[in-house]
Structures are given as C-alpha cells and as structure tokens.
N, C-alpha and C positions, 0 to 999 in steps of 0.2 A: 423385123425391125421394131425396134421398140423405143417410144417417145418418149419416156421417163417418169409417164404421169400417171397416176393413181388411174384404174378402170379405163385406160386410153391404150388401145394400143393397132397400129396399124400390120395388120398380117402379110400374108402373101400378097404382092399385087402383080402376077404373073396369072392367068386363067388359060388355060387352054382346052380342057376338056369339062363335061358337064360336071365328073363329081370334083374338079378344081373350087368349080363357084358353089357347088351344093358344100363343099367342106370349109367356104366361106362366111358363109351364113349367118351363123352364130357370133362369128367378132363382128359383122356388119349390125346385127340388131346390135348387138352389146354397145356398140359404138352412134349409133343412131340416139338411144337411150339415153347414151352419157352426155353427148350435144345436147339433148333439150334441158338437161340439168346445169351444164355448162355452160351456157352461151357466149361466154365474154374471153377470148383470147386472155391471156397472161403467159409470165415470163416462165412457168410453170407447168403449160400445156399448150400446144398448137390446133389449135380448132379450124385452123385452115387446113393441115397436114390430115385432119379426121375428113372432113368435108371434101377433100379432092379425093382421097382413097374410097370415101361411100361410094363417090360421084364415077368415079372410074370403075366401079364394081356394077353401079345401076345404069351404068352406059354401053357396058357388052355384055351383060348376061343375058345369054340367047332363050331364055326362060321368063322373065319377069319384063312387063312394060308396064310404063306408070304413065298417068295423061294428068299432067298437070293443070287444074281447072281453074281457065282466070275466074270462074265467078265466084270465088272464095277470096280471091287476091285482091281484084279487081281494084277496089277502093285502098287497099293497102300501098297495092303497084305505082297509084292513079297519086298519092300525096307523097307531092316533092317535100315537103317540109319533114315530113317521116325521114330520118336517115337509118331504121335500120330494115327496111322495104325488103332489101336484098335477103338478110337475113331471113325474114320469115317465107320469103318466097322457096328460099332451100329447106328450111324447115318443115314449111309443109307438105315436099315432094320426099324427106326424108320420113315423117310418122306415116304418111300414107302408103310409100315403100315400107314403111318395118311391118304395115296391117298385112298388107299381101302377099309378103315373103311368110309369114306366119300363118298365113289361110291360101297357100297355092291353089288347092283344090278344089276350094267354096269358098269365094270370097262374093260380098258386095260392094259396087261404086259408092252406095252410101256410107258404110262402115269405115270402109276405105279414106273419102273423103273426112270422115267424121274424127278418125287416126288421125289424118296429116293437122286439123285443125287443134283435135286435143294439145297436139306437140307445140304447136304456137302457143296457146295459151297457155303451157307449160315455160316457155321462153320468155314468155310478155311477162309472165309472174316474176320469172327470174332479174328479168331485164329491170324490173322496176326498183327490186331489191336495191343494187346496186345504184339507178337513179330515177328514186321516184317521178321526177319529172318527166318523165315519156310515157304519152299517151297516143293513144289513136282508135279513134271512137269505133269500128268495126271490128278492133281485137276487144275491148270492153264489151261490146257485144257477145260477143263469142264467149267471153269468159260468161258472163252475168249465164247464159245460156246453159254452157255447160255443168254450171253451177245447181243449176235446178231441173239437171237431167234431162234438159230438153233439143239438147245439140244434135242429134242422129233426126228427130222430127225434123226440125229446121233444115238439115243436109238432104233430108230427102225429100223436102215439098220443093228445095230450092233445085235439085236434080233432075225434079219431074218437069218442072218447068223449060226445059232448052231442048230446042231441037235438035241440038246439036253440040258436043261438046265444046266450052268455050277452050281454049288451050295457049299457055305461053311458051 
C-alpha cells in the first residue's frame, strides 16, 4: 500500500517468518529516516500511518529489542508544558531502532542511544523551522552537544551511571 507521499511508503505489514521482517528492513530504515525529516503531519503525508506501521514492525520482530531509556526522556517526559513529549518520546525509540537494525551484530547501548537522540534533534531542528517558538531546554542541549561532537561522550558517561536501566 502506498500513501501518496514522496519517500513514504508503508510495505507489507503482514510478518510471519524471519526473512518476512529481514525483507522489511530497508522500507523500515527508509521510513524512520523520512519521519525525522518530516515531523509534522500535513494533508500531503500521514506520519501517524509511518509511525504505527514502524511501531507494528518494532513490536513483533522476534529479532530486535529496543529498551527505551527514560534518562534521555526523562525531563522531556517530565514537562507538561512541552506539547510535542510524545513525539520525541517515539522518535527516539525510532533512531535508536534504525542504529541496531543497521549493527545486528555489533552494536553498542551507547551508539544506539546516541542514534535515537541524533533523530530528536534532527525533529527539534525541524520542528522549529515551522515554529520557532518551541523550545525545551534538554533538547537544546542535546543539540549544542551534538554540535560540537560531543553527544556519544555525554551518552555514555550518562549510561555508565545507572544501575539499572531506566525504561518507559
């Protein structure tokens, strides 16, 4: 099926055997991708219709687990006044799925983490385009950070730190 929209298109969403979702894979990055460039619904493209078909692929693939870590969220989660929370909340469980679907093999929690956070700040850039007025000072962070190549430090002193996965 196909949504009409430039780079968007929702594949199969029937999986039954392993090479089902291995022959998935590639519309799923593709599609991850195009959400962090897109972020804003229009009359033009269904970014909910992207986001339930990722989310149905990252929810029975008996191959890939993702542990969504609130201490990257946390503050974002935590500010009611943020209305687009939700959004980066799937956001960054989608870049951190596209790192590890891309490194099955070898992958690290840091890297990993480090993907899901790039893609926010790829969304907060976007997001602003459209209206400068939205901020929230822990995705400025993030950005300033990844700006001066120092995001993968910062994800993995903050990784080293927990005893325990924090998780939503």
């Amino acid at each position: 099926m196909s949504l009409g929209a430039v780079g968007q298109t929702v594949g199969n969403t029937e999986w039954h055997t392993l090479e089902d979702y291995k022959a998935e894979e590639p519309n799923i990055i593709k599609n991850i991708r195009w959400l962090e460039n897109n972020p804003i619904a229009t009359e033009k493209n269904d970014t909910k219709a992207i986001s339930e078909y990722i989310l149905k692929w990252l929810s029975s693939t008996p191959y890939i687990e993702v542990v969504l870590d609130g201490i990257f969220l946390e503050s974002i989660m935590s500010n009611k006044k943020f209305k687009y929370a939700e959004k980066f909340k799937v956001t960054y469980l989608f870049g951190k799925s596209l790192y590890v679907i891309q490194h099955q093999n070898d992958w690290s929690e840091a890297q990993a983490s480090t993907r899901g956070i790039e893609g926010m700040v790829t969304v907060y850039e976007e997001l602003k385009q459209v209206d400068p007025s939205i901020t929230n000072s822990t995705l400025e962070k993030y950005q300033r950070l990844h700006k001066k190549g120092k995001l993968e430090n910062y994800v993995a002193g903050k990784i080293g730190t927990l005893a325990e996965p924090l998780s939503y």
